[in-house]
C-alpha beads as a LAMMPS data file, in Angstrom:
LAMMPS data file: protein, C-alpha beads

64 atoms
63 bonds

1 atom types
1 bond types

-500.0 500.0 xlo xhi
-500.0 500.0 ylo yhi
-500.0 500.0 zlo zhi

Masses

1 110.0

Atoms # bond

1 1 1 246.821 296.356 194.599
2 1 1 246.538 296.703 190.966
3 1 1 250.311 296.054 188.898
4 1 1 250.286 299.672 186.716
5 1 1 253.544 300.050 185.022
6 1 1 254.809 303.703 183.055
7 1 1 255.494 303.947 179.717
8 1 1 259.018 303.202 178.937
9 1 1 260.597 305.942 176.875
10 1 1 260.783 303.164 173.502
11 1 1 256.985 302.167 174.051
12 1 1 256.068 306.202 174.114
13 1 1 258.475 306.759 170.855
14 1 1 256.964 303.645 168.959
15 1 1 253.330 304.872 170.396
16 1 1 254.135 308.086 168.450
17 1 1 255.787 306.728 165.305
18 1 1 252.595 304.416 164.968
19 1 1 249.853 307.757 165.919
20 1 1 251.577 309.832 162.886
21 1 1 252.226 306.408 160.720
22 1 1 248.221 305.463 160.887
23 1 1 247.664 309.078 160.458
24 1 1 245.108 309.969 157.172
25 1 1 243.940 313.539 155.379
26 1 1 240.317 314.267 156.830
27 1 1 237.354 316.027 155.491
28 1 1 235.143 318.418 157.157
29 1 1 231.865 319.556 155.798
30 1 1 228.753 320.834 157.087
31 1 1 229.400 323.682 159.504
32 1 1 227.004 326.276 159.167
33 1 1 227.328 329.752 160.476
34 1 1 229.775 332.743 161.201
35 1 1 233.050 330.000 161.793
36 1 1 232.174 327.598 158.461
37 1 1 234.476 328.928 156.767
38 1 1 237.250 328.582 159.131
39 1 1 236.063 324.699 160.326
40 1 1 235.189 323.223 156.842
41 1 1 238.003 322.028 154.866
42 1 1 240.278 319.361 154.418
43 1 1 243.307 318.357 156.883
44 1 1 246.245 316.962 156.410
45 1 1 248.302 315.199 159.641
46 1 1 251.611 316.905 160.458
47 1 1 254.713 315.361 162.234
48 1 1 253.637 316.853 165.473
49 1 1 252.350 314.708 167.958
50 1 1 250.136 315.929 170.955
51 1 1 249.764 313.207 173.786
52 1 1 250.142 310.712 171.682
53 1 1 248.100 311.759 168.656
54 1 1 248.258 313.274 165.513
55 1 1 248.373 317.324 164.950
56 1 1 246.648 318.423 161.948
57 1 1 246.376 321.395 159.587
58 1 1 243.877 322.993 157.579
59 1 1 245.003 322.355 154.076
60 1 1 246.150 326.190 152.152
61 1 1 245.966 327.582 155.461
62 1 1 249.146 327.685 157.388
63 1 1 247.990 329.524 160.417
64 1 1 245.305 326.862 161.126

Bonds

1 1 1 2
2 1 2 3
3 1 3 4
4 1 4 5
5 1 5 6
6 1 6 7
7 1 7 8
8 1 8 9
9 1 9 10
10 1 10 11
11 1 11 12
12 1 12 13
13 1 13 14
14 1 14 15
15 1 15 16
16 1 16 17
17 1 17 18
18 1 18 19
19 1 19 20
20 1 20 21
21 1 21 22
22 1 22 23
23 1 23 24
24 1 24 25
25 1 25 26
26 1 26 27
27 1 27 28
28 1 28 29
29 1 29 30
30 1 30 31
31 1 31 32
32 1 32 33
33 1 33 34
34 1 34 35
35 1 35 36
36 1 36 37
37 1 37 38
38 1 38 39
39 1 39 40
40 1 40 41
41 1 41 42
42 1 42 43
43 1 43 44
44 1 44 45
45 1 45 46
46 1 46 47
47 1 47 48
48 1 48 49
49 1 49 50
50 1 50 51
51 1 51 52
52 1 52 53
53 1 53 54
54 1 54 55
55 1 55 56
56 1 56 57
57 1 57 58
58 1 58 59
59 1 59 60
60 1 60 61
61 1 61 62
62 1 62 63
63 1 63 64
């Protein structure tokens, strides 16, 4: 029988801290079509954190 052990509730914080610490701005070019304009763009990481990763935002564009 395998040994699998749960995340305690520190290792899930410090997971979190370290997903939005190692976070960077990223750049995406080279959509073409109809939705280019919404995809390419630069984004920025928020604070958010969505199973254990980063959230980002389009930057300028708060509804993205």
């Amino acid at each position: 029988m395998a040994n699998v052990r749960r995340k305690t509730t520190e290792e899930q914080h410090l997971n979190k801290q370290g997903a939005a610490a190692s976070a960077v701005s990223i750049d995406i070019r080279g959509a073409k079509g109809p939705n280019a304009v919404t995809i390419n763009g630069i984004y920025d990481p928020t604070d958010e954190i969505c199973n254990e990763w980063s959230v980002f935002q389009k930057r300028g564009d708060p509804s993205k």
